[in-house]
C-alpha positions in Angstrom: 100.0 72.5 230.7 101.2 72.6 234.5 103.7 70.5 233.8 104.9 72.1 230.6 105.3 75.2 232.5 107.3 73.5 235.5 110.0 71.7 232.9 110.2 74.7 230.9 110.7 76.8 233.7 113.3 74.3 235.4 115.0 74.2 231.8 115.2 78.3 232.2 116.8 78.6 235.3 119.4 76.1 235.3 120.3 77.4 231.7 120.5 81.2 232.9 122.1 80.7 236.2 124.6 79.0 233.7 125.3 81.6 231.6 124.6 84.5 233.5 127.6 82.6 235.8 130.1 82.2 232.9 129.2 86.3 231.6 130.3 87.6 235.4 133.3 85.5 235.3 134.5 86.6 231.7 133.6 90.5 233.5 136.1 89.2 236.2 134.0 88.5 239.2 135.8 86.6 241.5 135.0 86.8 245.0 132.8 83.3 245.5 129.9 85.4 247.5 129.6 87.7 244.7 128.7 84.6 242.3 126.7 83.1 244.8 124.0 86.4 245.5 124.1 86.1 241.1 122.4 82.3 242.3 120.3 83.5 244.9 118.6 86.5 242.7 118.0 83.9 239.6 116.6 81.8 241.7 114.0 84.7 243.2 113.7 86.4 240.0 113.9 83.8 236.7 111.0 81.3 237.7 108.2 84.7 237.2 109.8 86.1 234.4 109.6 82.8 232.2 106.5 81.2 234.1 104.3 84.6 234.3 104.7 85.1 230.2 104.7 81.8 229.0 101.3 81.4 231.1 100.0 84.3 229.4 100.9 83.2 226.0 99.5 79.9 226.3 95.7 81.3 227.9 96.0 84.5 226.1 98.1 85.1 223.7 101.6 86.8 222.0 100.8 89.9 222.7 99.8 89.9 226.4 103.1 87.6 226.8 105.0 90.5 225.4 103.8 92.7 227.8 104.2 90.7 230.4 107.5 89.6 229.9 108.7 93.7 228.9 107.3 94.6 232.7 108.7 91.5 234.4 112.3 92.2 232.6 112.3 95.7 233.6 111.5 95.2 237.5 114.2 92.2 237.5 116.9 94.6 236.2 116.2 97.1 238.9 115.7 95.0 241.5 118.8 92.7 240.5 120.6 96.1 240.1 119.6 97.0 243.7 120.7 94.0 245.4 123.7 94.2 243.3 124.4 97.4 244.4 123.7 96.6 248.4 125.4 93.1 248.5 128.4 92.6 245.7 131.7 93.1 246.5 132.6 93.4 242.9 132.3 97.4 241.5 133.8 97.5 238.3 131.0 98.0 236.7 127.8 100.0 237.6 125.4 97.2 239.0 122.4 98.0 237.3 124.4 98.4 234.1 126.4 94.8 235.3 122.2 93.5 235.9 121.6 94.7 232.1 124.4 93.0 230.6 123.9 89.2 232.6 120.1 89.4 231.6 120.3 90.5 227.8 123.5 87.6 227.9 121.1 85.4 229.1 117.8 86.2 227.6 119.8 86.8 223.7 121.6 83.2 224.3 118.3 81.6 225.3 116.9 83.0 222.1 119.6 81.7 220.1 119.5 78.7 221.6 116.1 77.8 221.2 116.5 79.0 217.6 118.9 76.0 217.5 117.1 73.8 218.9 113.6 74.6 217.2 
């Protein structure tokens, strides 16, 4: 089960850094920093949001996942959108509003994706 959660969680990252990547450049970040801190907050925030509620779903159940996952994507947004706000150079677009749009890119595309896939 550990390692399930490790690969799947690997798979996650890499695939939202990705995407959440190629969404800021089509909303015209450019400054190399900028797309860097978009790294760095993945990297602190993706591995709990898809390791926390896939946990739960496996020991538990859908629904506790669900719950899980609603908190977790809630707190990333605002804290995303506060280091965002305190770090980016880019301002076009408010950063929690700029947080909203990268993780519902990511999290919709992952969905579609494993819809493909599966």
């Amino acid at each position: 089960m550990i390692t399930y959660i490790i690969k799947t969680g690997a798979i996650c990252l890499l695939s939202t850094i990705i995407i959440e990547l190629i969404v800021a450049l089509l909303l015209k970040v450019r400054h190399k920093i900028d797309l860097i801190y978009i790294i760095i907050v993945n990297i602190i925030t993706n591995p709990l949001v898809v390791m926390i509620p896939l946990y739960l779903n496996i020991k538990y159940g859908l629904l506790e996942r669900n719950i899980s996952l609603g908190i977790l994507e809630f707190a990333t947004i605002f804290f995303e959108g506060n280091t965002y706000k305190k770090y980016l150079e880019y301002n076009k677009i408010n950063p929690y509003i700029f947080s909203v749009i990268l993780n519902a890119s990511s999290y919709l595309i992952g969905i579609l994706i494993n819809y493909i896939i599966y």
